[in-house]
VEXTOR-283667 format. One record per residue: z, y, x of N, C-alpha, C in turn. Coordinates in nm, 2 decimals, padded with zeros to 4 digits. Atoms other than C-alpha are relative to their C-alpha. Layout:
REM VEXTOR-283667
Z:Y:X:Z:Y:X:Z:Y:X;
...
END
This chain:
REM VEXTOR-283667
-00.11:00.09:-00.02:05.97:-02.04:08.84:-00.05:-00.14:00.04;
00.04:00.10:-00.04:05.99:-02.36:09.04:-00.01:-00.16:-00.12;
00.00:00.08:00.12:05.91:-02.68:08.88:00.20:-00.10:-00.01;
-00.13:00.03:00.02:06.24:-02.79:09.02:00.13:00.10:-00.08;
-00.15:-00.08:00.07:06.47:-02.52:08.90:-00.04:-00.01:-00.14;
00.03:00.04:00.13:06.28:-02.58:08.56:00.08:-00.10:-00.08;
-00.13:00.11:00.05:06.42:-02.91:08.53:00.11:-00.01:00.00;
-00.08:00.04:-00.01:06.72:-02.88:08.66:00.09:00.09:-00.14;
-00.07:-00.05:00.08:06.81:-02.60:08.41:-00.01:-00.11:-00.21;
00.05:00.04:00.11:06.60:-02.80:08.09:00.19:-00.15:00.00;
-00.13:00.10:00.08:06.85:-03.12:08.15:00.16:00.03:00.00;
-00.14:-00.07:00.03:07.17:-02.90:08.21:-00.01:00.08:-00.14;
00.01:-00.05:00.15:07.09:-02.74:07.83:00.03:-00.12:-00.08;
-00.02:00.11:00.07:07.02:-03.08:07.71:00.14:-00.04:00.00;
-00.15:00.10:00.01:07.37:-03.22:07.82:00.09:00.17:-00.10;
-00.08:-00.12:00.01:07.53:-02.87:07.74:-00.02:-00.02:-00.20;
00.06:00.01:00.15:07.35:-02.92:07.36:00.10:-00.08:-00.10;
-00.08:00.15:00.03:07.49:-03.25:07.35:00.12:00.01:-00.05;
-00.14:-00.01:00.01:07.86:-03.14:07.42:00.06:00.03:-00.13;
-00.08:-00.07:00.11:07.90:-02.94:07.09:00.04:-00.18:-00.12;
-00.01:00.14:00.15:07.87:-03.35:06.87:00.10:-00.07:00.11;
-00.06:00.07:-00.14:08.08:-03.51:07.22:00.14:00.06:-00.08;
-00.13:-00.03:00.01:08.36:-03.28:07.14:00.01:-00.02:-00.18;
-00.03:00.03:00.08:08.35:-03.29:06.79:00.09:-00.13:-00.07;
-00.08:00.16:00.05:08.47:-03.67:06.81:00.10:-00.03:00.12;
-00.11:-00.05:-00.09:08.71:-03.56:07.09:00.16:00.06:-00.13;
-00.10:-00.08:00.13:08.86:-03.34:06.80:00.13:-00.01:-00.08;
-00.05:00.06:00.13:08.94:-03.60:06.59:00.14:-00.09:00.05;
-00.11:00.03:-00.04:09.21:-03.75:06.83:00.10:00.14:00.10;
-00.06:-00.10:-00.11:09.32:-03.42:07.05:-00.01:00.14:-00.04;
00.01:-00.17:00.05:09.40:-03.08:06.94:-00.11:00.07:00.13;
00.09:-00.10:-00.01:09.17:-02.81:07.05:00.06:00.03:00.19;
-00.05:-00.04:-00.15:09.40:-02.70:07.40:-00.02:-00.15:00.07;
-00.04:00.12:-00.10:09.49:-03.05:07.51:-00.18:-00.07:00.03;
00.12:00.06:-00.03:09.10:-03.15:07.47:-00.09:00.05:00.10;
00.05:-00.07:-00.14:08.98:-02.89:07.72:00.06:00.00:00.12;
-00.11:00.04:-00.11:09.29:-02.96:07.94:-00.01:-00.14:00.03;
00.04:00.19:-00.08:09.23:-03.36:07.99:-00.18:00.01:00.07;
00.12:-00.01:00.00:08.85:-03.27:07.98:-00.03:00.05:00.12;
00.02:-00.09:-00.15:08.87:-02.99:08.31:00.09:-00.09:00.10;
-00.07:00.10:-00.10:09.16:-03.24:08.46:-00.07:-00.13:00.02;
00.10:00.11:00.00:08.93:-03.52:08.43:-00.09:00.02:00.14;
00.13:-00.04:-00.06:08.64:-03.35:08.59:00.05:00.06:00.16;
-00.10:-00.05:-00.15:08.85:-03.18:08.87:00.01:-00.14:00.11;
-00.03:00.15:-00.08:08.94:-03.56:09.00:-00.14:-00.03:00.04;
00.14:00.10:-00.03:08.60:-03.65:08.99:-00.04:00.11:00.11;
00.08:-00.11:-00.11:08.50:-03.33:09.22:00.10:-00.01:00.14;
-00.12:-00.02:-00.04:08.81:-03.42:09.41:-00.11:00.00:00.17;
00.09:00.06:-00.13:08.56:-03.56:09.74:-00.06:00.15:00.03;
00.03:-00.20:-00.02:08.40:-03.19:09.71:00.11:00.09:00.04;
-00.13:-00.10:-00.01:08.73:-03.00:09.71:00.04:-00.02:00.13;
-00.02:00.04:-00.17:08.84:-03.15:10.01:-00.08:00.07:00.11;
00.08:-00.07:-00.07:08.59:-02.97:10.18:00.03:00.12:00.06;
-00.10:-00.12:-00.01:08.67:-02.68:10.37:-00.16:00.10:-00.03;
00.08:-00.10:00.07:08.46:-02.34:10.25:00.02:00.12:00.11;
-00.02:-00.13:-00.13:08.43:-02.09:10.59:-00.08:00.07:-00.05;
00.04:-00.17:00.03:08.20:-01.87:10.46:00.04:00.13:-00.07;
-00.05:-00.06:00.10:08.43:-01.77:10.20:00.11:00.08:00.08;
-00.11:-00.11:-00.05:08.64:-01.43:10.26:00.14:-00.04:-00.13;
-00.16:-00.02:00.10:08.98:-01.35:10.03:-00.11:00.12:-00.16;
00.10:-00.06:00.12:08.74:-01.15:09.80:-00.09:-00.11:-00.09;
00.09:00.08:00.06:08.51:-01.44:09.77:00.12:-00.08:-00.10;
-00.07:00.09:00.08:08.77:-01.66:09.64:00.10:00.03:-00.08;
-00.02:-00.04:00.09:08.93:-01.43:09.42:-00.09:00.06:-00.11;
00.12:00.05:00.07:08.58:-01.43:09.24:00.00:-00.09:-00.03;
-00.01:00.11:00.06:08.59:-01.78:09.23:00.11:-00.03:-00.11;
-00.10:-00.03:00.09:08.93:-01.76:09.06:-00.04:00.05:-00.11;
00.02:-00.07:00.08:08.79:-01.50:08.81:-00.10:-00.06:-00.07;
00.13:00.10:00.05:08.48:-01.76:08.75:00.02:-00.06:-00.09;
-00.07:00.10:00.05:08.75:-02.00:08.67:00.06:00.04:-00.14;
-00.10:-00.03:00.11:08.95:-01.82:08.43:-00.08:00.08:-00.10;
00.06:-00.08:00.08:08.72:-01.58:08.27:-00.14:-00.07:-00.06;
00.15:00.06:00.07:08.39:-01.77:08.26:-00.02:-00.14:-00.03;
00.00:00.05:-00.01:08.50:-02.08:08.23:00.12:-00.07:-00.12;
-00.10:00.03:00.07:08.87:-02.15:08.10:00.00:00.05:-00.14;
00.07:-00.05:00.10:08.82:-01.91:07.87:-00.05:-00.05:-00.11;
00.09:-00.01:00.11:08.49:-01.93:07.69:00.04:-00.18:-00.03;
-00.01:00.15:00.02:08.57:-02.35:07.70:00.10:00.00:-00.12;
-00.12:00.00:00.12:08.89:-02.26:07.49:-00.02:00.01:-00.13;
00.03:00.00:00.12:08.76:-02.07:07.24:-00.06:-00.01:-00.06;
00.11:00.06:00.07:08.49:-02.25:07.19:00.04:-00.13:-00.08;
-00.06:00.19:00.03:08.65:-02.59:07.13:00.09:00.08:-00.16;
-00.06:-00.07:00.11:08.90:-02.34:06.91:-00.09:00.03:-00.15;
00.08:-00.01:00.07:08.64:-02.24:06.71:-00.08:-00.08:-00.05;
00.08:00.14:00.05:08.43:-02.56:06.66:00.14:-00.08:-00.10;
-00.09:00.08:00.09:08.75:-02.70:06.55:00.02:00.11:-00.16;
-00.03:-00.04:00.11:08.80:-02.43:06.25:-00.19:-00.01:-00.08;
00.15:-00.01:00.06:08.38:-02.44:06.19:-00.09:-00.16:-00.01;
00.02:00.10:-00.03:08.15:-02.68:06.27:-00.03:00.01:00.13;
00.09:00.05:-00.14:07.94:-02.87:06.57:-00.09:00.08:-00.01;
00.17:-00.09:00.04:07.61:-02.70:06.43:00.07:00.13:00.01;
-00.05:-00.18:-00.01:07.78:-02.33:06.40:00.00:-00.03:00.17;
-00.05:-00.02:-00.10:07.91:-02.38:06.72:-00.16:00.00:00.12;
00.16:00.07:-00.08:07.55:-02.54:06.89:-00.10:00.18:-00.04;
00.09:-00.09:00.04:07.36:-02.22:06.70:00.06:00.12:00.08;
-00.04:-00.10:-00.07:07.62:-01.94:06.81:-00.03:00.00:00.20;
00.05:00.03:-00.18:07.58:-02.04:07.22:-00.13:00.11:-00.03;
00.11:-00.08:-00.01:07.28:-01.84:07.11:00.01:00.16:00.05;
-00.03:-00.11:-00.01:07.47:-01.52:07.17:00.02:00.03:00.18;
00.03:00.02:-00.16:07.47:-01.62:07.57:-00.10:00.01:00.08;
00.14:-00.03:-00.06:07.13:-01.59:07.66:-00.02:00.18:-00.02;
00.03:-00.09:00.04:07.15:-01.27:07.48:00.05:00.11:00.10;
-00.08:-00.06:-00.06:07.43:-01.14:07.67:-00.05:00.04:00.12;
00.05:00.04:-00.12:07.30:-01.27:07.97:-00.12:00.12:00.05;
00.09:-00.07:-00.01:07.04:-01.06:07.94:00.06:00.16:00.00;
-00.10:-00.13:00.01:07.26:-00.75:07.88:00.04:00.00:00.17;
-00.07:-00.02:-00.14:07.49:-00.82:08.15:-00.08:-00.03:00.16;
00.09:00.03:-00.10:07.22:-00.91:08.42:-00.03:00.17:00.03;
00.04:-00.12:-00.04:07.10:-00.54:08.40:00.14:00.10:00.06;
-00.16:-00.06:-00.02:07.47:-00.42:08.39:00.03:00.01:00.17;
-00.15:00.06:-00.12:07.65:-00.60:08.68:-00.13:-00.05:00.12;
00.12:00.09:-00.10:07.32:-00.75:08.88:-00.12:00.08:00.01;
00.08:-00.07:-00.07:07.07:-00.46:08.86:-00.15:-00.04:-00.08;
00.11:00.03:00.03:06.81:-00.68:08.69:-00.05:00.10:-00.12;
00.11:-00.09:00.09:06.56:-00.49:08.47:00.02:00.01:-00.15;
-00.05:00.02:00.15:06.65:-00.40:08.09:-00.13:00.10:-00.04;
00.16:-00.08:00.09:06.29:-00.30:07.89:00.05:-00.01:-00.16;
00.01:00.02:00.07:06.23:-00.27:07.56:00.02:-00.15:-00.10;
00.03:00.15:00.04:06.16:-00.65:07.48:00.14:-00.05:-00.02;
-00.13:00.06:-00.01:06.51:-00.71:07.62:00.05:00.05:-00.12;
-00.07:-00.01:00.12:06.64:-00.50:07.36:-00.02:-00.05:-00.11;
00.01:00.09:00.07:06.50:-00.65:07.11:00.00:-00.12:-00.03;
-00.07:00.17:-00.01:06.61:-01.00:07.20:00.15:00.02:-00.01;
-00.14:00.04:00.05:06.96:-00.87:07.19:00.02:00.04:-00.18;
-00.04:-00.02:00.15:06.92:-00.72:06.82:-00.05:-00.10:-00.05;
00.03:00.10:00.02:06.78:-01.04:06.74:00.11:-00.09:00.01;
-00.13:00.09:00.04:07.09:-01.22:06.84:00.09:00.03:-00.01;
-00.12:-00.09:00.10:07.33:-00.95:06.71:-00.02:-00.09:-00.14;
00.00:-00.01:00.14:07.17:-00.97:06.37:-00.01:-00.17:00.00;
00.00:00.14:00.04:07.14:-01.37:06.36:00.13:-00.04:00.02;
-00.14:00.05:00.02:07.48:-01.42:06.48:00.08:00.05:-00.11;
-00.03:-00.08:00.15:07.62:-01.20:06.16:-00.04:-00.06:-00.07;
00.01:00.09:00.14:07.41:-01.43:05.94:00.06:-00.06:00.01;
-00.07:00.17:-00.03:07.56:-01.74:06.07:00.18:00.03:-00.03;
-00.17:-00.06:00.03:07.93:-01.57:06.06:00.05:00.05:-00.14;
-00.09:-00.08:00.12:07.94:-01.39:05.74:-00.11:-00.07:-00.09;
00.12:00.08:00.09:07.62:-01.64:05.53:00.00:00.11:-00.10;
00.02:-00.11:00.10:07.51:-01.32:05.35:00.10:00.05:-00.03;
-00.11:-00.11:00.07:07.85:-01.14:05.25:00.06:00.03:00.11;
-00.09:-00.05:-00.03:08.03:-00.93:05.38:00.12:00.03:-00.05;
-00.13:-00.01:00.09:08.38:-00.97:05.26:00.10:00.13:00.04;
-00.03:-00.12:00.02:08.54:-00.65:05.11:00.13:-00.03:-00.06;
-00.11:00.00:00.08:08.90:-00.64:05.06:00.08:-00.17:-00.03;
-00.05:00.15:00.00:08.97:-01.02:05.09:00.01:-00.04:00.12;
-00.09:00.13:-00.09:09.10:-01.29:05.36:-00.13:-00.06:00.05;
00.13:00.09:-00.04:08.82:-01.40:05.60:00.07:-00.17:-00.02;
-00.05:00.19:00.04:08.80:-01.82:05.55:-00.03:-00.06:00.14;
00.00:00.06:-00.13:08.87:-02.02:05.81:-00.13:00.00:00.10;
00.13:00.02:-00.08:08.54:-02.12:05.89:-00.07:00.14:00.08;
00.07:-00.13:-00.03:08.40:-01.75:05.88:00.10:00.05:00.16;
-00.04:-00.02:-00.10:08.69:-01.73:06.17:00.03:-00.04:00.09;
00.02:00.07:-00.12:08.61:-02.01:06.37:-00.15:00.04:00.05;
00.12:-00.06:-00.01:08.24:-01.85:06.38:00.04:00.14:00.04;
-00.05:-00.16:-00.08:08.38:-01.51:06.48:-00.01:-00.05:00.15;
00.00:00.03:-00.17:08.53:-01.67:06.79:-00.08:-00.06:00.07;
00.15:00.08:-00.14:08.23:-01.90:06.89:-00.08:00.11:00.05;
00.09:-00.10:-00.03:08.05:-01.57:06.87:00.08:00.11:00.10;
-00.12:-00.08:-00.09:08.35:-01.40:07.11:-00.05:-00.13:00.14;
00.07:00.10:-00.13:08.29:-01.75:07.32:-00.13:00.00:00.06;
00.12:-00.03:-00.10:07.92:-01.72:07.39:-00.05:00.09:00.06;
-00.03:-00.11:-00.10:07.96:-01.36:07.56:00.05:-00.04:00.09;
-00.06:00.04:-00.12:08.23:-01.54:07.79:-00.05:-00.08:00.07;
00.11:00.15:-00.03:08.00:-01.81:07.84:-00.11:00.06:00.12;
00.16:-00.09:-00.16:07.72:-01.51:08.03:00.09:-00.03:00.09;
-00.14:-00.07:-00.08:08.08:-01.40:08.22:-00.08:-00.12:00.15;
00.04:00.12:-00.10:08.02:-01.76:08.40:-00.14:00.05:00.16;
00.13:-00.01:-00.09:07.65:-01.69:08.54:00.04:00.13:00.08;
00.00:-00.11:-00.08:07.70:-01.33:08.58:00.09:00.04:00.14;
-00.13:00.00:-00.10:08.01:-01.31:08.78:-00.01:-00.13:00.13;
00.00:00.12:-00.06:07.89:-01.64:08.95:-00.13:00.01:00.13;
00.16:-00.03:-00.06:07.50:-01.60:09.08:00.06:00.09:00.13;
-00.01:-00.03:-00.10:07.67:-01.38:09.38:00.03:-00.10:00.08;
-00.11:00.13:-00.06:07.88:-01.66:09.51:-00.11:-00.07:00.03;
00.07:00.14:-00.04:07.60:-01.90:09.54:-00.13:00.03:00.12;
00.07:-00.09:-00.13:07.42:-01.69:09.85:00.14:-00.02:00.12;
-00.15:00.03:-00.06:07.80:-01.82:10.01:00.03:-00.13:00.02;
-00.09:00.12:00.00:07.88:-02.15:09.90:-00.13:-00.08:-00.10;
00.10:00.07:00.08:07.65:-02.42:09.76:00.03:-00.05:-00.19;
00.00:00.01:00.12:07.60:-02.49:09.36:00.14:-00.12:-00.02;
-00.13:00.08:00.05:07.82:-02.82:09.41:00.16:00.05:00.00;
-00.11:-00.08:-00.03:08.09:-02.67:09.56:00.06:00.11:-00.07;
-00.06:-00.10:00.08:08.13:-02.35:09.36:00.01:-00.05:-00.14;
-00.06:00.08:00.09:08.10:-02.60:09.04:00.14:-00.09:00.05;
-00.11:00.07:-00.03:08.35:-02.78:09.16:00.14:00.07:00.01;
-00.13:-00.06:-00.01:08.62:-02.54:09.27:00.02:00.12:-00.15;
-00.01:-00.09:00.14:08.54:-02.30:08.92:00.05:-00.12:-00.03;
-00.09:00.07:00.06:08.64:-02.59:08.74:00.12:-00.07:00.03;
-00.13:00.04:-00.05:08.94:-02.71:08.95:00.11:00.14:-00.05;
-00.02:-00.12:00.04:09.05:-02.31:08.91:00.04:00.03:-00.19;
-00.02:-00.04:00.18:09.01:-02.36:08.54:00.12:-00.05:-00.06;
-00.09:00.09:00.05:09.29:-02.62:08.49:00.14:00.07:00.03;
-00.12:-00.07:00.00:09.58:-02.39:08.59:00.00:00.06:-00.13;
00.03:-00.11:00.16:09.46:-02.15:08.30:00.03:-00.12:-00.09;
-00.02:00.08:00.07:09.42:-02.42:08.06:00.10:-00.10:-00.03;
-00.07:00.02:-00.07:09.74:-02.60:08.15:00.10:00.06:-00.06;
-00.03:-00.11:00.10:09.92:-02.30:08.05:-00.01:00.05:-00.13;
00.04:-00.04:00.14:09.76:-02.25:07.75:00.02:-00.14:-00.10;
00.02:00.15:00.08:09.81:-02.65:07.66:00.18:00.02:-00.04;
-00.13:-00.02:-00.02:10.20:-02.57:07.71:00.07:00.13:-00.14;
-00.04:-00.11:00.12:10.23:-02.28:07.42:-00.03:-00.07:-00.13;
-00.01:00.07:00.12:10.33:-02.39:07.08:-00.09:-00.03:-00.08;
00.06:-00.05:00.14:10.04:-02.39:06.90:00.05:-00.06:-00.11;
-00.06:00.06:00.12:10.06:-02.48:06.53:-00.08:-00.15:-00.03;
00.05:00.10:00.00:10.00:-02.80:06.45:-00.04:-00.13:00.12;
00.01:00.09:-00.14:09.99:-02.96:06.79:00.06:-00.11:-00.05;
-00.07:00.12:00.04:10.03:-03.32:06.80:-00.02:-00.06:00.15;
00.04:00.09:-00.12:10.01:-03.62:07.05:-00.13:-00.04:-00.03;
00.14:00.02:-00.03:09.66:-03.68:07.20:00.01:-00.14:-00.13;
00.00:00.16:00.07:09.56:-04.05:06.96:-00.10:-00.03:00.09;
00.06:00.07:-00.12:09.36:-04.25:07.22:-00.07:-00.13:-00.08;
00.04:00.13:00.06:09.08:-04.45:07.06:-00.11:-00.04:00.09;
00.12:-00.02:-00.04:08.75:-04.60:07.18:-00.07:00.16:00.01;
00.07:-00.14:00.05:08.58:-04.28:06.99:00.03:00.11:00.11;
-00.13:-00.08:-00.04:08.85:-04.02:07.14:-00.04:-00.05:00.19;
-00.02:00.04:-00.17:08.83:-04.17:07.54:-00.17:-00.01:00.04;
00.14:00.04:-00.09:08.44:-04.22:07.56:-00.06:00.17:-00.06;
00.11:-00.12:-00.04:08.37:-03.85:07.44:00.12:00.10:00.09;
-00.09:-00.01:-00.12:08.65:-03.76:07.69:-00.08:00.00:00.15;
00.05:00.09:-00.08:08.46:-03.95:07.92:-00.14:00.09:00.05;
00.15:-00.11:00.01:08.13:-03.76:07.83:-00.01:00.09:00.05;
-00.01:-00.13:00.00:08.26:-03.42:07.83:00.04:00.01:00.14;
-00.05:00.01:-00.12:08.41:-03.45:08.19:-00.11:-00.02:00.10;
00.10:00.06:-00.11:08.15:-03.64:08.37:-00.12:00.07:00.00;
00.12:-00.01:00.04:07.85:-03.56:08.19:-00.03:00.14:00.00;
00.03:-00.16:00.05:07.86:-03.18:08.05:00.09:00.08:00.10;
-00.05:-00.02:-00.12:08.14:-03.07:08.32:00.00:00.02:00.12;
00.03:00.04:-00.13:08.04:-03.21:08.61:-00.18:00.03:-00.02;
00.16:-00.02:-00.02:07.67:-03.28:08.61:-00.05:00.12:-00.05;
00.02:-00.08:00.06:07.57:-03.02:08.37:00.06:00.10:00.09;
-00.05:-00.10:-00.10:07.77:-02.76:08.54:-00.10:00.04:00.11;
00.07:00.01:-00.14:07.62:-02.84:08.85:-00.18:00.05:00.00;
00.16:-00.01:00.03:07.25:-02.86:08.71:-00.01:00.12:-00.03;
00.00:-00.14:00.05:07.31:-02.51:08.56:-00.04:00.07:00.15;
00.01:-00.11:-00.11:07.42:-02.36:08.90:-00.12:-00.03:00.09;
00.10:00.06:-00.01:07.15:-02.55:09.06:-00.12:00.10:00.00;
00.08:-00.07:00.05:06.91:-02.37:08.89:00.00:00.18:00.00;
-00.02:-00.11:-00.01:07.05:-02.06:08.90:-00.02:00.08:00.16;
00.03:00.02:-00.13:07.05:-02.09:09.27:-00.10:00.09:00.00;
00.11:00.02:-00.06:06.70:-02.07:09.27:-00.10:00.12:-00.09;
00.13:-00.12:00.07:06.57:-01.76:09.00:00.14:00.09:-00.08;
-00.03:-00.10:00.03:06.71:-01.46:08.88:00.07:00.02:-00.16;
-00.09:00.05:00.10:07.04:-01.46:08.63:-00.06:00.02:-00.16;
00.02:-00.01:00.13:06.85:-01.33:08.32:-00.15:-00.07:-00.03;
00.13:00.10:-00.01:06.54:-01.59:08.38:00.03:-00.12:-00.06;
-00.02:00.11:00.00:06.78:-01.83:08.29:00.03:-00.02:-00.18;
-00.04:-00.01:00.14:06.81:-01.71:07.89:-00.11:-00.09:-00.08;
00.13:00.09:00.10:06.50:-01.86:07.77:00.03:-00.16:00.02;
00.03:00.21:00.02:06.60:-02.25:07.87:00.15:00.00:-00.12;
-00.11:00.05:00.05:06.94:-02.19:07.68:00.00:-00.02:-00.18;
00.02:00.06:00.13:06.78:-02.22:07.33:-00.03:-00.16:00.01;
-00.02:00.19:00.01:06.74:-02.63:07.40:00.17:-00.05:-00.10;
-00.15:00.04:00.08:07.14:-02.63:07.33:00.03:00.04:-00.14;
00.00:00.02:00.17:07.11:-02.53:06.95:-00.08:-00.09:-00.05;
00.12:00.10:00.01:06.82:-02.72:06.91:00.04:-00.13:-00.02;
-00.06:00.08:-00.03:06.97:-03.01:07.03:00.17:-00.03:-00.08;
-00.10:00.01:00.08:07.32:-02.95:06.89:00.00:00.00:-00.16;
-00.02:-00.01:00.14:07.23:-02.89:06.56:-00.06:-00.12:-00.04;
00.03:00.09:00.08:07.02:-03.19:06.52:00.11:-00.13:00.01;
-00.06:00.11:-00.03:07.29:-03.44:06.67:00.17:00.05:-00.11;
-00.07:00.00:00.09:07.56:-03.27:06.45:-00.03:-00.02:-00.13;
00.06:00.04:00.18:07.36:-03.32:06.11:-00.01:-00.12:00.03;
-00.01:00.15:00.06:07.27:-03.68:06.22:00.14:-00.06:00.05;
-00.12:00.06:-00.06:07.59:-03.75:06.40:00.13:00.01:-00.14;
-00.14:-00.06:00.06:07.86:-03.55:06.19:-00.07:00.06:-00.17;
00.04:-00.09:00.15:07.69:-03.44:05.87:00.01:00.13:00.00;
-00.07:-00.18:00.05:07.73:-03.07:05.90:-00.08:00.04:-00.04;
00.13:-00.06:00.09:07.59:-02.87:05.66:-00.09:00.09:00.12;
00.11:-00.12:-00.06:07.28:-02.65:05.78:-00.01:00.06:-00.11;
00.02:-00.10:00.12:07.31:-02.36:05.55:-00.16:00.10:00.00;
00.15:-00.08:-00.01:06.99:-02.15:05.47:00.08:00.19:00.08;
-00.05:-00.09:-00.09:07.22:-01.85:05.64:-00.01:-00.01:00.16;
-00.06:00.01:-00.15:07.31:-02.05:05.92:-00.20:-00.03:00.09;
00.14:00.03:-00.02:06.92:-02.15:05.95:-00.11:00.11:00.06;
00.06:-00.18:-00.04:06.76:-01.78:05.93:00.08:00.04:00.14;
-00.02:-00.04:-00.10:07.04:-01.70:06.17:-00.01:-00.05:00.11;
00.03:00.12:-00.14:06.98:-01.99:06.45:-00.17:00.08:00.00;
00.13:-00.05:00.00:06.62:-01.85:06.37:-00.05:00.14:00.10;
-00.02:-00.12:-00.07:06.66:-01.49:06.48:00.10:00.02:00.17;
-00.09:00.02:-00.14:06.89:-01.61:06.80:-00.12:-00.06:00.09;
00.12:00.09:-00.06:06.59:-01.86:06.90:-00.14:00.14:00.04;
00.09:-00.09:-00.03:06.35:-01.56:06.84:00.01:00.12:00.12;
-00.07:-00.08:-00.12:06.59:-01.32:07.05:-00.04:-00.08:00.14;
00.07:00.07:-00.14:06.53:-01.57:07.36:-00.10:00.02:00.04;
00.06:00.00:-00.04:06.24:-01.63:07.32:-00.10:00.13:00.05;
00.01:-00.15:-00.03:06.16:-01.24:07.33:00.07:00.04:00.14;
-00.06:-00.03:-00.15:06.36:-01.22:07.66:-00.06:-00.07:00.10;
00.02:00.11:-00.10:06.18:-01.48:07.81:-00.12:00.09:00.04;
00.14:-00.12:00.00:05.86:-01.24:07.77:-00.03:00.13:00.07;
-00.01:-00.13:-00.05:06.06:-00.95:07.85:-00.02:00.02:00.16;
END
């Protein structure tokens, strides 16, 4: 791998890391839908100079791919991630992402042909069994009521599978249309979805509260992890082969977990620790494979 595609993916991890403590102080003024719905409408405006562009290489196939980018690997995993961060924590949420690299590596051989060895497999039972620590912290509950948290940890672990969806379903498209551009119109794509989903009752919905706090990680999440990030990802992806890309995405726990303990206080449990442990190990066993 080049030293550029190196970088470009190392500081799209870093911002991507970041996002899980960004949104958490998003949270605290905007429910969970409307925070990923200002957040993709935000970022959309800002791509607006891109969009405008016309896209000739694209058939009616191509850009019902892009559509499916939008909604499945995008709208999506952003939902129920934010969903889930809000019933758990920043740190769960920063650790689970680990189930993406994992995937990634699955679905690369799947859908793209790339090579599944031994190694690989044992990078994904690595972040099987570490995501199950982090979700169930040693019990498995028999006959009782999972707890909130244990079911905002489910779904992050449902969101970092949708999260591969993005690369996998994406890495064609970018032999068509360049990294800015196909960031740009996936996330334009995503705001119909999300949109829709901002518009259904949920429980507890309120009005956005609009503070400093609330508008500058608004601000962040849009520009910063949306836009650039986005971009840096595909970027990179561009340039080396979809399951090459599993080994940079342990930076984003790493990173996440230490800006939610000093940021947000979240516990780091000796569950959630072993299992961030065995997810880091899975990587980096795929990175080998």
């Amino acid at each position: 791998m080049n030293r550029r595609a190196a970088f470009f993916l190392i500081a799209s991890n870093f911002l991507g890391g970041s996002s899980y403590a960004a949104a958490a102080y998003l949270l605290k003024g905007f429910t969970p839908m409307a925070s990923v719905f200002w957040r993709m409408l935000l970022a959309s405006l800002l791509f607006l100079p891109v969009l405008v562009k016309p896209q000739p290489g694209l058939k009616r196939g191509d850009w019902l791919r892009v559509a499916l980018v939008g909604l499945l690997g995008y709208a999506f995993p952003l939902a129920l991630g934010t969903v889930g961060q809000k019933m758990s924590t920043s740190t769960n949420a920063s650790l689970l992402i680990g189930v993406e690299p994992v995937s990634l590596v699955l679905l690369s051989a799947l859908f793209l042909g790339e090579r599944l060895n031994f190694l690989k497999g044992v990078a994904i039972a690595c972040g099987m069994t570490g995501s199950a620590l982090i979700v169930l912290q040693g019990s498995a509950p028999m006959g009782v009521g999972l707890s909130s948290a244990m079911k905002g940890d489910m779904i992050l672990f449902i969101h970092g599978f949708f999260w591969a969806l993005y690369t996998i379903l994406g890495k064609p498209l970018l032999s068509k249309m360049s990294p800015l551009s196909f960031t740009a119109w996936t996330t334009a794509l995503s705001v119909p979805w999300l949109w829709l989903s901002w518009l259904l009752p949920w429980p507890g919905e309120s009005v956005p509260v609009l503070t400093g706090e609330t508008v500058g990680a608004l601000i962040y999440l849009a520009a910063g992890t949306s836009c650039l990030g986005a971009f840096l990802w595909n970027k990179g992806l561009e340039q080396v082969e979809a399951s090459s890309l599993a080994a940079f995405i342990f930076i984003q726990p790493l990173v996440g977990v230490l800006l939610g303990t000093l940021l947000h206080g979240d516990p780091l449990t000796l569950w959630s620790a072993l299992g961030g442990g065995l997810i880091l190990l899975g990587v980096w066993v795929s990175a080998k494979a």
